[in-house]
TISE-449250 format. One record per residue (C-alpha): residue number from 1; residue in three letters; chain; x, y, z. Coordinates in pm, 1 decimal. Layout:
% TISE-449250
+-----+-----+----+----------+----------+----------+
:   i :  aa : ch :        x :        y :        z :
+-----+-----+----+----------+----------+----------+
: NUM : ALA :  A :        X :        Y :        Z :
...
+-----+-----+----+----------+----------+----------+
//
This chain:
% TISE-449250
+-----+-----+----+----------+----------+----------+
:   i :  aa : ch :        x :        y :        z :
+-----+-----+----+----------+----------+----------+
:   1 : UNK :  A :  18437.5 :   9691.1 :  15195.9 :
:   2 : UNK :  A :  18038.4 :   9614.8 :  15190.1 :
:   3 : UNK :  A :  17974.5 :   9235.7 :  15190.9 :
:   4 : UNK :  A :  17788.4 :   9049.1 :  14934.2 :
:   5 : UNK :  A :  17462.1 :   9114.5 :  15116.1 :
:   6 : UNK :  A :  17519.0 :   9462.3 :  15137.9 :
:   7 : UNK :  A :  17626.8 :   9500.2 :  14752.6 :
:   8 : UNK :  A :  17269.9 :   9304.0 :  14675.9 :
:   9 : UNK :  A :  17091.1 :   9540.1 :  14839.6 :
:  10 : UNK :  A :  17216.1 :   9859.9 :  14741.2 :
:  11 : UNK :  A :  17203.5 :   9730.5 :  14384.6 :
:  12 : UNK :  A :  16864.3 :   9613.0 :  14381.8 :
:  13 : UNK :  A :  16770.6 :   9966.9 :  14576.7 :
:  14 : UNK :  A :  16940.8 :  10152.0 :  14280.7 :
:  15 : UNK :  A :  16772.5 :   9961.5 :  14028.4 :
:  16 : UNK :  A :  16390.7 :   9949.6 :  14160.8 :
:  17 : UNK :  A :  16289.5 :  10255.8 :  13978.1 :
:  18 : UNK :  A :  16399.9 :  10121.4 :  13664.2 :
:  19 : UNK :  A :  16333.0 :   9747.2 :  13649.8 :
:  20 : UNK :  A :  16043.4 :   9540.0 :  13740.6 :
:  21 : UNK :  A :  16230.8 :   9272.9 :  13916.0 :
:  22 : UNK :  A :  16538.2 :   9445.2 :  14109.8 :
:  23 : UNK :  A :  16656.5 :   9222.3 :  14332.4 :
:  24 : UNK :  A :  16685.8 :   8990.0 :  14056.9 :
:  25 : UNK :  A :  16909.9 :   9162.0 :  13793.0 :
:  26 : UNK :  A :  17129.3 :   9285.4 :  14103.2 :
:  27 : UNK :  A :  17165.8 :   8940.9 :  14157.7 :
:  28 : UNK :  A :  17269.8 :   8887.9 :  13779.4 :
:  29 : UNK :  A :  17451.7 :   9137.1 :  13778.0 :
:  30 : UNK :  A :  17695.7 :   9088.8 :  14104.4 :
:  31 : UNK :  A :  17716.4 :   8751.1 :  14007.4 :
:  32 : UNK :  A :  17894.2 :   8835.2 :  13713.9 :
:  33 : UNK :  A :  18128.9 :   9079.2 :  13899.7 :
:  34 : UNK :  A :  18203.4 :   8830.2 :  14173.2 :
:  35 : UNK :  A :  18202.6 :   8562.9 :  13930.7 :
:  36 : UNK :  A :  17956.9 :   8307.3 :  14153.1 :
:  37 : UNK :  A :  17643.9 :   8135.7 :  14162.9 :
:  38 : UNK :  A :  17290.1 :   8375.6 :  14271.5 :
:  39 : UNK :  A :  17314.8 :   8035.4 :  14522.6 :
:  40 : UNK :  A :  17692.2 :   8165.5 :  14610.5 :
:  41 : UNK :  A :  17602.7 :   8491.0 :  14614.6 :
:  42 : UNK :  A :  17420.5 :   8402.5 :  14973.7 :
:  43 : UNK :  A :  17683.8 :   8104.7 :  15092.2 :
:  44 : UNK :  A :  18006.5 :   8303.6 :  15020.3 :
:  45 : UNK :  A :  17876.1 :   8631.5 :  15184.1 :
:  46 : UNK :  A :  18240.9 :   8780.6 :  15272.6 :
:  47 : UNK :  A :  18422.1 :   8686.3 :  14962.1 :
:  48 : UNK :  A :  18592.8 :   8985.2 :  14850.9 :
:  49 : UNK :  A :  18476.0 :   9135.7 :  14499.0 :
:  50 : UNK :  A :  18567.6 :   9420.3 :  14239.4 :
:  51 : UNK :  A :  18332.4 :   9647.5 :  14372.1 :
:  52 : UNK :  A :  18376.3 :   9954.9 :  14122.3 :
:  53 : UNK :  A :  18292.4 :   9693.2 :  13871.0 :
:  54 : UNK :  A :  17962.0 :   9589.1 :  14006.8 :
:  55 : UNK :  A :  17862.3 :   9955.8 :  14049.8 :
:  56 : UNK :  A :  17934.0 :  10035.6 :  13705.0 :
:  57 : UNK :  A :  17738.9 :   9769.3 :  13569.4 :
:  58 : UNK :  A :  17447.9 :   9905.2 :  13834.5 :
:  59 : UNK :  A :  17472.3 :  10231.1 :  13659.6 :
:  60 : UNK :  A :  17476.2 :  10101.9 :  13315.0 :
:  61 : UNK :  A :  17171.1 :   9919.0 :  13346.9 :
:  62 : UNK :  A :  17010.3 :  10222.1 :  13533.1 :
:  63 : UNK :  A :  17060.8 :  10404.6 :  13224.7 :
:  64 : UNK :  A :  16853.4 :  10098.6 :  13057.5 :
:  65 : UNK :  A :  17114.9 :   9976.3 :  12878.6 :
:  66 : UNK :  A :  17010.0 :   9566.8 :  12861.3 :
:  67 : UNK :  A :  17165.9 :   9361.9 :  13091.6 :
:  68 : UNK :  A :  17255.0 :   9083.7 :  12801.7 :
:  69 : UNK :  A :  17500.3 :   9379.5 :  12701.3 :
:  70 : UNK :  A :  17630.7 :   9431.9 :  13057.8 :
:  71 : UNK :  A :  17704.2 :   9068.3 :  13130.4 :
:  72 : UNK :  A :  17715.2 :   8979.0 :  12748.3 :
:  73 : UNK :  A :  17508.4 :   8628.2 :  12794.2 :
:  74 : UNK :  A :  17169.6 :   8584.0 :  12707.9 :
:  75 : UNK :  A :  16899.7 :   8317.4 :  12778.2 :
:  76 : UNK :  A :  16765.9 :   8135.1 :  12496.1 :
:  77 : UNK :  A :  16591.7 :   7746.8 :  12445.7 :
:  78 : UNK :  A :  16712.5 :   7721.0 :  12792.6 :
:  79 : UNK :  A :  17068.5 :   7787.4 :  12699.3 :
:  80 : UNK :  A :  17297.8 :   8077.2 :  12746.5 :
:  81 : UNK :  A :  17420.6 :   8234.9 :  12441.0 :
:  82 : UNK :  A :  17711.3 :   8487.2 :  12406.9 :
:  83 : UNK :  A :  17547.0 :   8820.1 :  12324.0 :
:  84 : UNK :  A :  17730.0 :   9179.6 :  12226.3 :
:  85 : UNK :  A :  17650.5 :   9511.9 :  12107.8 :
:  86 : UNK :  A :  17576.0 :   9591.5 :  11759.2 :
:  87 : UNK :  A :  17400.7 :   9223.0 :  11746.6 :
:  88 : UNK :  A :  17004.8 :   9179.3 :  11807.0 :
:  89 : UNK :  A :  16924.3 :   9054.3 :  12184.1 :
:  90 : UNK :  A :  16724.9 :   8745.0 :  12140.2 :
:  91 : UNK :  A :  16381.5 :   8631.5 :  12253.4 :
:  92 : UNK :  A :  16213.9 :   8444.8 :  12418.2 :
:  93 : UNK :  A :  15902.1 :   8432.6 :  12187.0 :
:  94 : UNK :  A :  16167.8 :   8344.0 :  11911.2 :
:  95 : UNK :  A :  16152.9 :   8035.2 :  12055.3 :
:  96 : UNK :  A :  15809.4 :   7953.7 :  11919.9 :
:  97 : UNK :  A :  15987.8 :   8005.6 :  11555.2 :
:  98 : UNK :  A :  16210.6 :   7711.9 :  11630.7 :
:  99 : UNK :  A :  15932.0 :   7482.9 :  11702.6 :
: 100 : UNK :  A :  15746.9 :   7584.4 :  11389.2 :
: 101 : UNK :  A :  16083.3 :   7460.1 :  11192.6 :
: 102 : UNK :  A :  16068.2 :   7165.4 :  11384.3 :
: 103 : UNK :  A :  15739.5 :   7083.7 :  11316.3 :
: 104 : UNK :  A :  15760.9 :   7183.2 :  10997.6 :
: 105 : UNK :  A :  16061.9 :   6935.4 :  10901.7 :
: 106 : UNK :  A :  15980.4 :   6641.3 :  11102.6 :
: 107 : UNK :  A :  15928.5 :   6403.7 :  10800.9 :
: 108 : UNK :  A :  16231.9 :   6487.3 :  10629.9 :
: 109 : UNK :  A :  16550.3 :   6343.0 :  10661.3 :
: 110 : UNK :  A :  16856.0 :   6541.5 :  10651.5 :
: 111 : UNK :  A :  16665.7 :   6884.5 :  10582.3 :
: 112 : UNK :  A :  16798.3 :   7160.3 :  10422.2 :
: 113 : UNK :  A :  16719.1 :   7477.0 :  10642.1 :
: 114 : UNK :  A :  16871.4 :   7894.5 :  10498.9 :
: 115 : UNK :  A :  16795.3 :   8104.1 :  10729.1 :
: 116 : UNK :  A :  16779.6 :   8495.3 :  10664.5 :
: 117 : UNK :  A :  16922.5 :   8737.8 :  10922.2 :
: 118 : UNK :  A :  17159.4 :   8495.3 :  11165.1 :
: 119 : UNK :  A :  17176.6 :   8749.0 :  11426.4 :
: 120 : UNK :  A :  17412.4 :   8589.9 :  11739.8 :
: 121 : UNK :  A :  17313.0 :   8285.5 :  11596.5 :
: 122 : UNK :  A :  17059.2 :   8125.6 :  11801.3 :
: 123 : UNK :  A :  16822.4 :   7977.1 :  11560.5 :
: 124 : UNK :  A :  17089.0 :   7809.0 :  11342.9 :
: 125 : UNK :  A :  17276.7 :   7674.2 :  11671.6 :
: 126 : UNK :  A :  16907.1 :   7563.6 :  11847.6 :
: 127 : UNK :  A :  16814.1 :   7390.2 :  11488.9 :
: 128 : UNK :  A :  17151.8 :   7206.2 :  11487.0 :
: 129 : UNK :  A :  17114.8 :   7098.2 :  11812.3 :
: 130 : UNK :  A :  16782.9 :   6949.6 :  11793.1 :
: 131 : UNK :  A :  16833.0 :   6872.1 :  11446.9 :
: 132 : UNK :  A :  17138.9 :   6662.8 :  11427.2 :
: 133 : UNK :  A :  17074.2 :   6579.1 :  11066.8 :
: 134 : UNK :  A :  17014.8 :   6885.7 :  10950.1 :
: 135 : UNK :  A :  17263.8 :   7138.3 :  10723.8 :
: 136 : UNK :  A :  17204.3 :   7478.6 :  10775.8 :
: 137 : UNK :  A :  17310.6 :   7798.6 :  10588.4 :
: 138 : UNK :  A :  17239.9 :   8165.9 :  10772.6 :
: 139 : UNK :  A :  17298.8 :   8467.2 :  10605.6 :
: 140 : UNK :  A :  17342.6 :   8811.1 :  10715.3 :
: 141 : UNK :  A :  17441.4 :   9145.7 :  10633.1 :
: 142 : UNK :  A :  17633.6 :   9276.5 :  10937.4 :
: 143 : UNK :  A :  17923.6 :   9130.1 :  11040.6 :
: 144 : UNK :  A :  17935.1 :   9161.7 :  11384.3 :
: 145 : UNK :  A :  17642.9 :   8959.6 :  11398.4 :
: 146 : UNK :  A :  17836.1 :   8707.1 :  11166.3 :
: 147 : UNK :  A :  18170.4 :   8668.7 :  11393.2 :
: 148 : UNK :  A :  17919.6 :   8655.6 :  11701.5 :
: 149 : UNK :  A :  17672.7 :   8373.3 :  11520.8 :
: 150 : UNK :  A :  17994.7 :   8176.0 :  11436.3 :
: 151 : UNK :  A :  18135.0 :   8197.1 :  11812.8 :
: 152 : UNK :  A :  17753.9 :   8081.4 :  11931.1 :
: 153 : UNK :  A :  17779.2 :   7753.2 :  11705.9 :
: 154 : UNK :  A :  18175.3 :   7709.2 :  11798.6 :
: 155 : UNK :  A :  18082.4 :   7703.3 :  12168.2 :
: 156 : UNK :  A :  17791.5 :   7446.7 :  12115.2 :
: 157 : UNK :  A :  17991.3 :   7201.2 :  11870.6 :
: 158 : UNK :  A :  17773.5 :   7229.5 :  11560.2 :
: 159 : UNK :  A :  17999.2 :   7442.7 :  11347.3 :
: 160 : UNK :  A :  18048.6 :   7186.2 :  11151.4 :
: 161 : UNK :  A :  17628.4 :   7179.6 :  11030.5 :
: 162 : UNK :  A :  17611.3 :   7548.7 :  10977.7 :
: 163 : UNK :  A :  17721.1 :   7763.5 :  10715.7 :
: 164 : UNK :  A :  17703.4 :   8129.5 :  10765.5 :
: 165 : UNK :  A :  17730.0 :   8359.8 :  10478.4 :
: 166 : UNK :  A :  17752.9 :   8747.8 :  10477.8 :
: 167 : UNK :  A :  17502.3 :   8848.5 :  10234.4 :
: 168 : UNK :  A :  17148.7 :   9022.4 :  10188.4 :
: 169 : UNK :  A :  16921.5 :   8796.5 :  10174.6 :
: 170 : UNK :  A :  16959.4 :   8460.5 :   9990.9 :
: 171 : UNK :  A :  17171.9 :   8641.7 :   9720.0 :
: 172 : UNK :  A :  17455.6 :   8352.7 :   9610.1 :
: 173 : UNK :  A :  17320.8 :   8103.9 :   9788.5 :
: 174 : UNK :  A :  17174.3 :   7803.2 :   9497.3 :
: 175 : UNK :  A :  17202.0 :   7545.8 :   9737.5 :
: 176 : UNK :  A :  16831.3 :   7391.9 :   9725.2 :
: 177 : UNK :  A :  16662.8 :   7425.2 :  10049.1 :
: 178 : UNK :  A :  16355.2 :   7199.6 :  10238.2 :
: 179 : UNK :  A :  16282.3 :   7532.0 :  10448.9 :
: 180 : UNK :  A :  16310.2 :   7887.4 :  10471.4 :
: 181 : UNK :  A :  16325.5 :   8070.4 :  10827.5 :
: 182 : UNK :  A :  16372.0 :   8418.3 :  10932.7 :
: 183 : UNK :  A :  16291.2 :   8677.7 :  11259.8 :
: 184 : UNK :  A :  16369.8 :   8972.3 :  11027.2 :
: 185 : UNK :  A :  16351.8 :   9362.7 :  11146.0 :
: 186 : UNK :  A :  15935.1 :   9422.0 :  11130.6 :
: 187 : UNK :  A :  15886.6 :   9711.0 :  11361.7 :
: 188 : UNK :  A :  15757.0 :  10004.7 :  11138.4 :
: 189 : UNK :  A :  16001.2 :  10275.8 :  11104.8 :
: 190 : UNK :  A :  15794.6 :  10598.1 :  11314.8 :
: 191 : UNK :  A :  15716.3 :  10354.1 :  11620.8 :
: 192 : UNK :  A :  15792.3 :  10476.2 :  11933.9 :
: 193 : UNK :  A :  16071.3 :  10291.5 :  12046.2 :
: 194 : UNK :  A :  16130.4 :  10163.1 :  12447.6 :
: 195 : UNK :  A :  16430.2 :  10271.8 :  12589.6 :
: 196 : UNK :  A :  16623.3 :   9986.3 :  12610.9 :
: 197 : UNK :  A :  16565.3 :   9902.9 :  12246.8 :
: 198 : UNK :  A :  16742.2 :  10191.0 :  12134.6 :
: 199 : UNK :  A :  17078.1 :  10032.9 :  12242.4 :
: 200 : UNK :  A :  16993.0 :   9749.8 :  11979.8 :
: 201 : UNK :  A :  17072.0 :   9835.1 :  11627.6 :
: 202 : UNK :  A :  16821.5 :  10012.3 :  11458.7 :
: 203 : UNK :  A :  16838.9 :   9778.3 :  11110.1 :
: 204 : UNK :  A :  16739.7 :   9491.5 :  11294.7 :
: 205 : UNK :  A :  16441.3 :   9632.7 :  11386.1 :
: 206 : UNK :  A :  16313.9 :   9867.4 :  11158.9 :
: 207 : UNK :  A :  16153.2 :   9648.5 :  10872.2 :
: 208 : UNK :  A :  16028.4 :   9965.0 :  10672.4 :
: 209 : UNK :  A :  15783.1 :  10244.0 :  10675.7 :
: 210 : UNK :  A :  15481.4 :   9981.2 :  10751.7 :
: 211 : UNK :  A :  15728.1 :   9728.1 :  10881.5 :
: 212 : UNK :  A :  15617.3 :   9488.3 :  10628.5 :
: 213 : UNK :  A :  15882.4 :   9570.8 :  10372.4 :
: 214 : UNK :  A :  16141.3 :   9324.5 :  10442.9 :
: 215 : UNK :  A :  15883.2 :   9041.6 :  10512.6 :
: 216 : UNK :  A :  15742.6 :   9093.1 :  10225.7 :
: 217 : UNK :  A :  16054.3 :   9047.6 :  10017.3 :
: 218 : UNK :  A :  16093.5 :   8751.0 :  10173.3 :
: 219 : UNK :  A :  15805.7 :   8578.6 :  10115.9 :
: 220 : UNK :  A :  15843.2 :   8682.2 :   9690.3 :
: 221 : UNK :  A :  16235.7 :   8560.9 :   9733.8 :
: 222 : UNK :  A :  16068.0 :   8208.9 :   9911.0 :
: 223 : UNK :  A :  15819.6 :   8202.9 :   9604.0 :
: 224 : UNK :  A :  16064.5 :   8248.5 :   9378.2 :
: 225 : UNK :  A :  16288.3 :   8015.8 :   9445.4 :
: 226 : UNK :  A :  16000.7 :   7788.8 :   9495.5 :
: 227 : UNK :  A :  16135.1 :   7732.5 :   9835.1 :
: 228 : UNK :  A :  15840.0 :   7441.9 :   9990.7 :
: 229 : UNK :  A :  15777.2 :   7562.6 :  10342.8 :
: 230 : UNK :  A :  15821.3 :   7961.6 :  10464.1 :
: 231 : UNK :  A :  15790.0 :   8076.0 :  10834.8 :
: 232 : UNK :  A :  15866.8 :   8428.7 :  10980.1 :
: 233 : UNK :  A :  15840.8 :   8611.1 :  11290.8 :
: 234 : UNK :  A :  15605.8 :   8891.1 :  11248.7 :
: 235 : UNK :  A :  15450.1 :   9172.4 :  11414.2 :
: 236 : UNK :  A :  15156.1 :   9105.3 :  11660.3 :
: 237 : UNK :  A :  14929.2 :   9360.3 :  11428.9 :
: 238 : UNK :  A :  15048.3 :   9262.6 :  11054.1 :
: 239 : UNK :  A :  14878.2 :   8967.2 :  11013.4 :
: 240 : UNK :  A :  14583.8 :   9149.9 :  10768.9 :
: 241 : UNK :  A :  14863.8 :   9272.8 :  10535.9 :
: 242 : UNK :  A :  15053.5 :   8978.7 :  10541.0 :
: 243 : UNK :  A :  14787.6 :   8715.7 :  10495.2 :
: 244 : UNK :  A :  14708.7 :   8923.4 :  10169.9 :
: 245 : UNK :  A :  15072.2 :   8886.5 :  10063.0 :
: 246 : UNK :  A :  15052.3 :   8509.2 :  10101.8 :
: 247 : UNK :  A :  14691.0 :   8437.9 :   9920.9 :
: 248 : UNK :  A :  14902.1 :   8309.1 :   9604.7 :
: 249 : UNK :  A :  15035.0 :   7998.1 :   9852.7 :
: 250 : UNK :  A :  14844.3 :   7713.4 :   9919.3 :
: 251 : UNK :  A :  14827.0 :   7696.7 :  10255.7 :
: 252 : UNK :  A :  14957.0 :   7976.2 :  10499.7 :
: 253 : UNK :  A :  14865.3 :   7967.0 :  10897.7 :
: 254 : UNK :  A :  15017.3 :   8289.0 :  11182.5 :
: 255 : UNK :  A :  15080.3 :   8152.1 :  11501.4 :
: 256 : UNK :  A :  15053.7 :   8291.1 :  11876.6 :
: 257 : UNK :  A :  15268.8 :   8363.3 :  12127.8 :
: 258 : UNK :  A :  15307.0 :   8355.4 :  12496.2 :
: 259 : UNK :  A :  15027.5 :   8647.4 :  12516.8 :
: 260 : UNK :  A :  14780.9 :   8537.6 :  12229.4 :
: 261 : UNK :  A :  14941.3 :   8779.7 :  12003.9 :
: 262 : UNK :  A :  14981.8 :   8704.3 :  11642.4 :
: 263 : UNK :  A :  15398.2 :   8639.9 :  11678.1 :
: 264 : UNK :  A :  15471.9 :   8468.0 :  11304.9 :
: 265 : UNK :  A :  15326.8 :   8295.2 :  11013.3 :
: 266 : UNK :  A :  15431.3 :   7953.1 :  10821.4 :
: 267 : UNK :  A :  15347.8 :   7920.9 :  10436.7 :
: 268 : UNK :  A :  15383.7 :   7562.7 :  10243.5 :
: 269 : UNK :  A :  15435.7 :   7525.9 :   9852.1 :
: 270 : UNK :  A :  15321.4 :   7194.3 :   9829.2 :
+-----+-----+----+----------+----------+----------+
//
């Protein structure tokens, strides 16, 4: 029986090939088999653990399966979300899409936010909890992501401000809206893919043949339901093609993320 120590170390030995920060995800990793702290990790050094399960999860993530899959939690706003397979892993650079809504809908009271694509749910759930006012309806098409989004608000008290509806789209949904948000699929469909993003389901990140496709139809579905204010997640080298697709609104800005990159876009009506 190896003690914690020992487990951290051949763990983070096993994964150093694979990750950039070994040590680390062991640490993740046999904290979730032991079930303490990274801090306990060190304190509790002889506590007895399920070792076969730490060394499966070892080998699942050496086969670069994500470790939000593995330990089914991931990090988002500074929360932990519950994450599974068949559901799109969130982002941190999503996080710049929340503060564009919340710039966005800082003079209006009580807003009105749909959402397209709900994913595990962490845009409605952030925009409820910094938005206590707000009502929020997220659609999707897969229902995985559906049953997981609904968990995510259920564990953070705001089920009661989000709707989520299983549909493409906004199809059925006539409620008027203040704002329209979405992190849609927008990876073009013959782009090399990283290994660990082929665990990830493919129609949340393929947006088309360009990649555009999808945000495209949601900019026309935002303009025709005269929707005021648009903003999207986009890809870091569609913001040519995209700023052509928006010339009809009156004013349309992209945004950058953490590495100057063009990351998303917001449009206004009025």
């Amino acid at each position: 029986m190896k003690s914690l120590n020992e487990l951290l170390l051949v763990g983070a030995d096993a994964l150093r090939d694979v990750v950039d920060r070994a040590r680390f995800e062991a640490e993740i990793l046999l904290s979730f088999a032991s079930g303490l702290s990274r801090t306990e990790i060190i304190t509790k050094d002889k506590k007895k653990i399920d070792e076969k399960k730490f060394y499966e999860m070892i080998d699942r993530r050496r086969n670069y399966e994500p470790i939000e899959y593995i330990t089914g939690r991931a990090s988002f706003y500074s929360r932990e979300f519950s994450c599974s397979k068949g559901v799109l892993i969130p982002r941190a650079e999503t996080e710049l899409l929340i503060d564009q809504v919340l710039s966005l809908t800082e003079p209006i009271k009580n807003p009105i936010i749909v959402e397209i694509g709900s994913g595990s749910g962490v845009i409605a759930v952030m925009l409820a909890i910094l938005r206590p006012d707000a009502k929020i309806i997220s659609t999707d098409i897969n229902e995985k992501a559906i049953d997981l989004a609904r968990r995510n608000a259920e564990s953070f008290c705001v089920s009661d401000q989000i709707e989520f509806v299983r549909t493409s789209f906004i199809n059925g949904i006539n409620t008027k809206c203040n704002i329209l948000v979405s992190n849609p699929p927008y990876i073009a469909a013959g782009y090399p893919l990283d290994r660990t993003l082929l665990f990830e389901p493919r129609d949340a990140l393929i947006g088309g043949e360009t990649g555009t496709e999808i945000l495209k139809e949601i900019i026309a579905t935002a303009k025709d339901h005269e929707i005021p204010f648009l903003t999207c997640e986009c890809g870091y080298d569609q913001e040519e093609s995209l700023a052509e697709e928006l010339k009809d609104w009156r004013h349309a800005e992209f945004y950058k993320d953490y590495a100057n990159l063009t990351r998303g876009f917001t449009a206004k009506i009025i």
